[in-house]
N, C-alpha and C positions, 0 to 999 in steps of 0.2 A: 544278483547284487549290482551288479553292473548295471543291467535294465533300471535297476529303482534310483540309483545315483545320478544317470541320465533324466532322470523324471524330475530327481528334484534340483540338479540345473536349469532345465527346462523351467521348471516353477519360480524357481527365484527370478528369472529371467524375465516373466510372464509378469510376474507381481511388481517387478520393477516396471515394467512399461505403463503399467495398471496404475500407477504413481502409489501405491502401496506400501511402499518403503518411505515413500516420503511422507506420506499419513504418520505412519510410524513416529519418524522422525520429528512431526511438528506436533502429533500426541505427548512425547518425550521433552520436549523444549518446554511446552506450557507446562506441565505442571512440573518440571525441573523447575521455571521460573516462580510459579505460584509458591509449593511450599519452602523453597528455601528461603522466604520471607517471614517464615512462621516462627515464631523462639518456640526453643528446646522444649519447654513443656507440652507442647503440644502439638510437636508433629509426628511421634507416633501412632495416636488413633488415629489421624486424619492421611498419614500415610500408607497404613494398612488399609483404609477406606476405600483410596485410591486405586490399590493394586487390587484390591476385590471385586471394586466397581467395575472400572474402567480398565485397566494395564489387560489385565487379563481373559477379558472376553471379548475384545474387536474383533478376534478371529470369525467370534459370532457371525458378525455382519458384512467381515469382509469375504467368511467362505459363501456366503449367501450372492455375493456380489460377481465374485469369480465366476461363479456356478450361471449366474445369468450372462454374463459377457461369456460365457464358454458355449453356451446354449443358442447363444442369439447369431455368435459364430458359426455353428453348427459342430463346434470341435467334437462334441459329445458323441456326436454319430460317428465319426473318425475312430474315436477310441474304441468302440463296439469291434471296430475289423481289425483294430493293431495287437502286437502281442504282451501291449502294456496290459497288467491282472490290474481288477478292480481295486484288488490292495497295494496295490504299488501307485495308483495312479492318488487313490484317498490317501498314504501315506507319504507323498511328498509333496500334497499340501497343507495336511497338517505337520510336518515337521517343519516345514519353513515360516506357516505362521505362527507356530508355538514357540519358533528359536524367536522371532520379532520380538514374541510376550514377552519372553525371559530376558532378552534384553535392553529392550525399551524399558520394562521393569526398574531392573539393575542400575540404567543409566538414572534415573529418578531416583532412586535409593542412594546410592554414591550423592548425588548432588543433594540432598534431602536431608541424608541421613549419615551416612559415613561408611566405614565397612566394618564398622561392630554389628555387623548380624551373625544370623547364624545358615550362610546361602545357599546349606544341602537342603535343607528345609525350607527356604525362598525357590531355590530351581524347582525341589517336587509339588507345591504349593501352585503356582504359575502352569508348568507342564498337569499337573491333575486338575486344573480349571479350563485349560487352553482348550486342551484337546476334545476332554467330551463336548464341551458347548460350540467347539471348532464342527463336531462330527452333527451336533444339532442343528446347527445352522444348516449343514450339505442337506440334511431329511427334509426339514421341514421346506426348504428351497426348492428342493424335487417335486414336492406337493402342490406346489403354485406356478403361477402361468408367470408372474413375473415381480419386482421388489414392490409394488404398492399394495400388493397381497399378500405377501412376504409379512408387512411390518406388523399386521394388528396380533395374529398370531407369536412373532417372534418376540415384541415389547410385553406380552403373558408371560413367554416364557424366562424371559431377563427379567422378570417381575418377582418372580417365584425363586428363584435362584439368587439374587439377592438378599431374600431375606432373613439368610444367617446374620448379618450384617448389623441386625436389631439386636442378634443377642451379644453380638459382641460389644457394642455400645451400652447395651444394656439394657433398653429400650422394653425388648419382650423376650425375657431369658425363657426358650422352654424346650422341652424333653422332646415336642416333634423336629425343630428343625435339622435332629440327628437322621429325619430320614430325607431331607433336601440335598438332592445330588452335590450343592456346592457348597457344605456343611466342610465337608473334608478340607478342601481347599485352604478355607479360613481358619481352621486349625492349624493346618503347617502353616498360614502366614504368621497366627501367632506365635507359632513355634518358632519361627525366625526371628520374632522379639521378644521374646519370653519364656520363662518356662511353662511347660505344659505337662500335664499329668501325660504318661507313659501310654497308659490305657485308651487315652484317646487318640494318640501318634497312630496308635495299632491297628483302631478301628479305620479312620482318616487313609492310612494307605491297602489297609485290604475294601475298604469303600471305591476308592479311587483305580483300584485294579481290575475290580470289577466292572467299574459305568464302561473305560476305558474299553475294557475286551466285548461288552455289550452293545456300546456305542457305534465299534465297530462292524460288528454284525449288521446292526440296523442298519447303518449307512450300505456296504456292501450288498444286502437284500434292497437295499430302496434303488441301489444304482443299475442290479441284475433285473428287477420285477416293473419299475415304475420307468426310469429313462431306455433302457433296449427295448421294451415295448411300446414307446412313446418313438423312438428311431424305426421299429419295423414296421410301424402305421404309416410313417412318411414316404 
């Protein structure tokens, strides 16, 4: 425990120099400033929108970023010989940028909207969106030599993952995009404003527990099979 606590000083530390926090920060102010200009009726779809779109999957592209500025350092090779575990090392970057979401989030919300939500279901909503597509970003990054090969792949996959987002609008309400990983998510966003049938809370977090514990595997196998064999080539 001690080792992982270390890692994710380490990481906040990292992400700070990486101006990261301040990305955050100035994602957090614009659209703090944008919808508070919105009257009442209408900034609840447009700030669920929001947190589906954007709040909650920079991790996407900031773990993709990390992972190349880690790489181009050569840290990756370093980690191979230390006693930091592949899970501690993937787990204290996704907790640092998944704390960002949820509070980047929040800070929007507060200014936006108020604190009549409901933010057990705003924090799981955020955290079950962060983190898988946090852990998507590390695979598909590993995959590639560097971010302009990164993007055409990764804009598919933030393509496809968005689009619950039709049926919440209403746009194209239909029965499959119960099987899009970030189905769940946008249920507990709306659970946070609204009520939501029971049944679909149920599914939403055993969905979410699942990508979560799978998500991790994958990353974990892509960092033992594809990067330490890419470090014992050098």
């Amino acid at each position: 425990m001690s080792r992982l606590l270390q890692a994710m000083r380490w990481e906040v530390l990292i992400q700070f120099r990486q101006n990261i926090f301040y990305a955050a920060l100035f994602v957090a102010l614009l659209w703090s400033a944008v919808l508070y200009q919105l009257p009442d009726t209408a900034i609840v779809p447009l700030l669920v929108s929001v947190l589906f779109l954007d709040l909650s999957i920079f991790g996407f592209f900031f773990m993709a970023a990390l992972f190349y500025l880690e790489k181009g350092d050569r840290v990756l090779e370093g980690l191979v010989v230390t006693p930091l575990r592949v899970v501690e090392y993937l787990t204290a970057k996704i907790g640092v940028l998944t704390a960002l979401s949820v509070v980047v989030g929040a800070v929007v919300t507060l200014v936006a909207y108020g604190l009549g939500i409901h933010w057990g279901w705003y924090a799981l909503a955020v955290v079950g969106m962060s983190a898988p597509i946090s852990l998507l970003g590390f695979v598909l990054a590993a995959r590639y030599n560097g971010i302009n090969e990164f993007l055409v792949p990764g804009v598919f996959f933030l393509v496809v993952m968005q689009l619950p987002l039709l049926g919440y609008l209403g746009i194209w309400d239909n029965p499959l995009l119960y099987l899009v990983p970030s189905q769940p998510g946008m249920i507990l966003l709306e659970a946070a404003f609204a009520s939501v049938p029971l049944w679909e809370i149920g599914y939403a977090v055993v969905y979410l527990a699942l990508l979560i514990f799978l998500g991790w595997r994958w990353a974990e196998q892509t960092f033992v099979r594809v990067i330490a064999r890419q470090v014992g080539n050098n």
